[in-house]
N, C-alpha and C positions, 0 to 999 in steps of 0.2 A: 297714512302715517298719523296722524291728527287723531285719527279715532282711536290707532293702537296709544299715542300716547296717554289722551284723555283717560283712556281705560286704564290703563295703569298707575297713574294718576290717584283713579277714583278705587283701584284697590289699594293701594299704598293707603289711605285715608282710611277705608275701611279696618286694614289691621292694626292702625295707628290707634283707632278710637277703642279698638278690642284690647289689644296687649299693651296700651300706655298706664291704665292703673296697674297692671303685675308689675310693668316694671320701675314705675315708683314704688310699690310695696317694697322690692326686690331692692331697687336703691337704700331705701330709708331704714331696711332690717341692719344696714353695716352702718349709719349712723350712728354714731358718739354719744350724741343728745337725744334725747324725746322730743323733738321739734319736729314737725312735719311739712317745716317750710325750709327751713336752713340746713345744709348741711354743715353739719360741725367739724367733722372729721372721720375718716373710716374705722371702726372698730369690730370685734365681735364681741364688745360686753354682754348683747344683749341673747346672744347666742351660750354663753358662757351662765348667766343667771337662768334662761329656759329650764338648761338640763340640772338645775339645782331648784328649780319648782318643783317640788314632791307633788301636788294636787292636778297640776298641768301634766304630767309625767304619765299619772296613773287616766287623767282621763286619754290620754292617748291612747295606753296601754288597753283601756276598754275600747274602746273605738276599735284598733286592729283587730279587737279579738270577737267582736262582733260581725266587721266587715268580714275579716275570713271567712269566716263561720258560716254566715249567712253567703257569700259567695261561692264555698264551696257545695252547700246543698241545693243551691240555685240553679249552677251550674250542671250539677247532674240532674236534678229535676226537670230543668228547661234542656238538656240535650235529650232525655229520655220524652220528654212532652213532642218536643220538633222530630225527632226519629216517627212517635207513632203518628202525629197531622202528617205527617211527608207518606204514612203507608194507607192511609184510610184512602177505601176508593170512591166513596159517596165526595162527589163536591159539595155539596151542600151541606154535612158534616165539617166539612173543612173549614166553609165559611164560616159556620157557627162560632168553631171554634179561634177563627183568629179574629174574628169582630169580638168575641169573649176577651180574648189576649189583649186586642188594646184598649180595653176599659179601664184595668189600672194604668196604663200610659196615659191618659187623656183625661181620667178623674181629677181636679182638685187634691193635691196633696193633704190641704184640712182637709178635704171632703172623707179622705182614706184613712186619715188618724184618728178624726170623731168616730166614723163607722167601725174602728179597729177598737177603737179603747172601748165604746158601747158592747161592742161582741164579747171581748175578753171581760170585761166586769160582771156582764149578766152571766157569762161560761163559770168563770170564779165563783160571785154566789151560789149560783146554781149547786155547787158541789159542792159549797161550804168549804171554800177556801181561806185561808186568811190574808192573805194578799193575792190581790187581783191584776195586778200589774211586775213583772219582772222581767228579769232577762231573758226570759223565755216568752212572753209576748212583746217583746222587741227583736228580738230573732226570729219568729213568727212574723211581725209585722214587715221585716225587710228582706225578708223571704220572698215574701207577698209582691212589694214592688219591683225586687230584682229579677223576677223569674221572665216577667214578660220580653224584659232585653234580653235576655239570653237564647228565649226564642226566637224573638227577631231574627237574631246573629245568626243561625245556626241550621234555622228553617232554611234561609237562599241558596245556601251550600250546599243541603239537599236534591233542591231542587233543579240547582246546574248541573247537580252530578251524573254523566249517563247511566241512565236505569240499566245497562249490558254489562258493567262492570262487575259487582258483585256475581250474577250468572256466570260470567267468565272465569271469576278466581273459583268459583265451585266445581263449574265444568275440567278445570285444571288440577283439581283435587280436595280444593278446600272445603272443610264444612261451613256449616251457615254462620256458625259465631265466628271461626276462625276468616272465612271473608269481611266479618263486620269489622273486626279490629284491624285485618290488612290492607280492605279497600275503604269502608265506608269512612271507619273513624280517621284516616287521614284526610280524606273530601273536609269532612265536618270541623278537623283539627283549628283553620284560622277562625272559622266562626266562634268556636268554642272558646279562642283564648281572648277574641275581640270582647266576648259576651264576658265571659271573666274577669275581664279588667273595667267593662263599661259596671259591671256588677259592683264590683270593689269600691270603685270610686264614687258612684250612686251612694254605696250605703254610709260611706264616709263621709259625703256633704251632706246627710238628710237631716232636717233638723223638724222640721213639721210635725212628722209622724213618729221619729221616735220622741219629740214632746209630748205626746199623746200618751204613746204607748210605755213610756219610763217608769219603772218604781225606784224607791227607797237602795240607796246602796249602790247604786252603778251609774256613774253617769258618765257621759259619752263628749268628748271634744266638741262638738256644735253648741250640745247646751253648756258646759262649762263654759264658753267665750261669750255665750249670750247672758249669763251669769255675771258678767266681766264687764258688759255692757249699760248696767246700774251706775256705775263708778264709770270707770275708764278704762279704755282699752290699752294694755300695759304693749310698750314696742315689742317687749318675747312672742307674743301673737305672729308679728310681721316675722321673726326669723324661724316660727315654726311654718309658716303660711308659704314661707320661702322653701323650707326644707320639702313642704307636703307636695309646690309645686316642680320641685328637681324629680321627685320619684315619681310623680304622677307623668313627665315628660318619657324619664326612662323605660314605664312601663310602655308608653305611646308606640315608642320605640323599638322594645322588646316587638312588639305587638305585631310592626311593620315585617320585622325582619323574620321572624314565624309566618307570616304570609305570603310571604315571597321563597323562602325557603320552600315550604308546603308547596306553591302552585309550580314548581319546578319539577319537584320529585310527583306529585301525582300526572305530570305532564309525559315524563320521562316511562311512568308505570302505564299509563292508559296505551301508549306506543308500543310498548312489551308485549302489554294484552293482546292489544291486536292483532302483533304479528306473529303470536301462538293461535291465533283461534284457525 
């Protein structure tokens, strides 16, 4: 008894020291005043002046449309990368290639935006560009480090999935692509949306690498607040920070409820199969 309580205890603690800045942030965004000690009073002033920041506005606007963007090429990038490592039969090919994988995972974030913005400026010279940095090697660049999550995600999916499965939906009439979209791609389905959303939100906190890789003309929510941080950081920060944390939960969310969904119907399907074969 003693041990279970200590233990709980000693996690209660642990999520106290994680989630006690959100939820002063979270408090102090409905704050009246700008004071970060007192509460004044609840209000949404600060919520109300946010969405009349034109500058704040538009760098969000870039951010999403970055994160998408780069999320969605990631995501079929890294589902098409983890399909062929999951079919290669040399293991030592395989190795290569997921010790390759986790290089950007494990690299120095500087390490990958110095390396990244060096690449792209000598690429731009090279062909006599006149700007060497845009939104097109900041898309690049967060291509780069989102692809390796995706893999992650997507490769163990694979590799639980019984190899007799696909044989089976063929042997029952399917062709090869029509088993991949009936059997495979639902195996693959939770990993794919865990990787999607681990992708999205990657690209939306980076601030390292897209400093590196930014030109003229687009800037992205991380650097706008670090912009922000010469001066002072205005409370609209905390009701945006607030907002970014409610959708980043519901995705979480989302994310659950797709997996558990998925591991029922492929449970229900693998039963089917076998008692046709």
């Amino acid at each position: 008894m003693k041990m279970k309580t200590s233990a709980k205890i000693y996690s209660a603690l642990i999520f106290l020291f994680l989630f006690a800045p959100i939820a002063i942030l979270l408090l102090f965004s409905f704050n009246a005043s700008k004071s970060l000690s007192v509460m004044s009073g609840f209000s949404f002033k600060w919520y109300a002046e946010l969405f009349q920041d034109v500058n704040t506005l538009k760098a969000v606007r870039n951010t999403l449309i970055l994160a998408v963007t780069a999320t969605v090429i990631a995501t079929v990038m890294g589902t098409a990368a983890a399909w062929g490592i999951d079919r290669m039969r040399s293991r030592w090919y395989r190795r290569v290639l997921n010790t390759v994988t986790d290089i950007p995972m494990i690299n120095p974030d500087i390490i990958t935006g110095i390396s990244l913005m060096l690449m792209f400026v000598f690429v731009g010279r090279f062909f006599g560009a006149a700007t060497s940095l845009s939104f097109w090697t900041m898309l690049a660049a967060h291509v780069t480090f989102c692809l390796p999550y995706v893999i992650l995600q997507v490769l163990p999916k694979l590799q639980q999935m019984d190899k007799s499965l696909p044989e089976a939906a063929m042997d029952l009439g399917c062709t090869p692509l029509r088993a991949f979209f009936k059997v495979e791609l639902p195996e693959m389905m939770p990993g794919i949306v865990t990787g999607a959303i681990m992708a999205f939100t990657l690209s939306m906190d980076d601030f390292v690498i897209t400093y590196f890789t930014s030109g003229n003309g687009f800037q992205t929510l991380p650097i706008h607040i670090y912009s922000m941080t010469k001066k002072s950081v205005s409370p609209k920060m905390y009701a945006l920070a607030t907002i970014i944390f409610f959708v980043t939960l519901a995705l979480l969310l989302v994310s659950n409820l797709v997996d558990n969904k998925d591991s029922r119907k492929l449970k229900e399907m693998k039963k089917a199969l076998k008692g046709r074969k």
